[in-house]
C-alpha positions as CSV (number, residue, x, y, z in Angstrom):
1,X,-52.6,-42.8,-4.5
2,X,-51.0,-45.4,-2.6
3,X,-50.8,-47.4,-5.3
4,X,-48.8,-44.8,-7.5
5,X,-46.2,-44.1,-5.0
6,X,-45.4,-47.8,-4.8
7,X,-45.2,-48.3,-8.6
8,X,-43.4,-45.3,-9.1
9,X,-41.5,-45.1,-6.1
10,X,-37.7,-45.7,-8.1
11,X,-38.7,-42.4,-10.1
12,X,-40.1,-40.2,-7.4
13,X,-36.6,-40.9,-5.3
14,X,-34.2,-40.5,-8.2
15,X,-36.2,-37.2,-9.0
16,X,-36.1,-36.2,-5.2
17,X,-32.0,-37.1,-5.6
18,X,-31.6,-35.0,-9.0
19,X,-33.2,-31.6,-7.1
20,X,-31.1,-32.2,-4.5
21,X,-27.9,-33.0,-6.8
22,X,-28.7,-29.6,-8.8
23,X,-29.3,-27.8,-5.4
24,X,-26.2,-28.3,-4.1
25,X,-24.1,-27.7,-7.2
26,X,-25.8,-24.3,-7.5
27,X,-24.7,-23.7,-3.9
28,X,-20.9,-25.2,-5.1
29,X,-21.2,-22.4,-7.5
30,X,-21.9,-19.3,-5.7
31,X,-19.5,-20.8,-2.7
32,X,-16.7,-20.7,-5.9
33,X,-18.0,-17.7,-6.9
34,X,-17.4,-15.7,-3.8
35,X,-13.8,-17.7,-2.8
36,X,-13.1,-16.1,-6.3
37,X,-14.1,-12.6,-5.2
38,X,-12.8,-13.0,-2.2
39,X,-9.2,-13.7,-3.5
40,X,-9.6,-10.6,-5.7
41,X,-10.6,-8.4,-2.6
42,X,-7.5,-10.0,-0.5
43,X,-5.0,-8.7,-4.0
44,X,-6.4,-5.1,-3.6
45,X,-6.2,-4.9,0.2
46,X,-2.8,-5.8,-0.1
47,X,-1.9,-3.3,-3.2
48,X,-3.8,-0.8,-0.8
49,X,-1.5,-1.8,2.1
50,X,1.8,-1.1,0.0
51,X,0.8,1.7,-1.6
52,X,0.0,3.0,2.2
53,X,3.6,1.6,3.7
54,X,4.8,3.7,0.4
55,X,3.3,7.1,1.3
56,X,4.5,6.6,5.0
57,X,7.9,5.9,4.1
58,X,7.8,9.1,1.7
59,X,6.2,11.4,4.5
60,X,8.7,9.8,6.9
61,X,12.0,10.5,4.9
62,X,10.9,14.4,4.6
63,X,13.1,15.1,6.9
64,X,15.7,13.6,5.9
65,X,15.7,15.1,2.3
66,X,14.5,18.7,3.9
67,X,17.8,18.1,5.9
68,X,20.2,17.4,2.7
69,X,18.3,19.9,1.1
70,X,19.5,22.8,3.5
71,X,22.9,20.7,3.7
72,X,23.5,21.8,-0.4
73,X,22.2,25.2,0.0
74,X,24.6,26.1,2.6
75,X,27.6,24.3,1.5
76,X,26.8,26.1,-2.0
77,X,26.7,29.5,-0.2
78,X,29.8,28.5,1.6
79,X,31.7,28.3,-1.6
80,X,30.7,31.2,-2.7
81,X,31.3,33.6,0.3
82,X,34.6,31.4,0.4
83,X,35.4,33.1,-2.9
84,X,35.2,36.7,-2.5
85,X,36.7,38.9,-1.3
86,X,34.9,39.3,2.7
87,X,34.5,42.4,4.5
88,X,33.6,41.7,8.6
89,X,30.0,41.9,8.0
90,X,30.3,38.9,5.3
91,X,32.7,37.1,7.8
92,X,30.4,37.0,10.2
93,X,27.7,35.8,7.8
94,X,30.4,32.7,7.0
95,X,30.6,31.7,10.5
96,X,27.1,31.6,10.8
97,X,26.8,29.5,7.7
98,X,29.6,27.5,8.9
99,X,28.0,26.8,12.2
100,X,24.6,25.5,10.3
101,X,26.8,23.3,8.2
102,X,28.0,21.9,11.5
103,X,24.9,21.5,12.7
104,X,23.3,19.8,9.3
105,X,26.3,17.3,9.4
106,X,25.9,15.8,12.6
C-alpha cells in the first residue's frame, strides 16, 4: 500500500485537485445561477413598486377630478339657468349654484 501511494502519488494529487476544480466550478454555477435570479426578482420588485406609486397617485388625485367633476356640472347648470327665463324659486336655485361654484373654485 505504501508503496502505491509513493509511485502514484503525482496522480492521486492531480485527481484530488481535478474533484476539487470541478467542485468548485459547480458551486461558481449555482452562485451565477441565483445572482441571475436574483437580478430578475430585483426587476419585478421594482415594476411592483411603480405599478403601486401608480395606483396611489390615481387614488390620491380622486379628489381632485371628483372636485372638477362637480366644477363642470355646475358651471353647465349655471349656463343653463342663466338662459331662461327665472321665476324666484329658480333664482334662488342660481345663487345656490353660484355659491358652490365659489366654493369649487377656491
Amino acid at each position: 500500500m505504501k508503496g502505491f501511494l509513493i509511485k502514484y502519488k503525482f496522480y492521486i494529487v492531480l485527481g484530488l485537485l481535478a474533484i476539487v476544480f470541478f467542485r468548485s466550478c459547480g458551486k461558481s454555477r449555482s452562485i451565477y445561477t441565483l445572482e441571475v435570479e436574483n437580478s430578475t426578482n430585483i426587476e419585478v420588485v421594482d415594476s411592483l413598486n411603480n405599478v403601486i406609486k401608480d395606483q396611489s397617485d390615481k387614488l390620491d388625485s380622486i379628489p381632485e377630478i371628483l372636485r372638477t367633476e362637480k366644477l363642470s356640472i355646475y358651471l353647465s347648470l349655471d349656463d343653463t339657468i342663466s338662459r331662461v327665463d327665472r321665476t324666484p324659486q329658480l333664482m334662488g336655485f342660481h345663487a345656490i349654484i353660484k355659491d358652490r361654484i365659489k366654493n369649487l373654485q377656491k
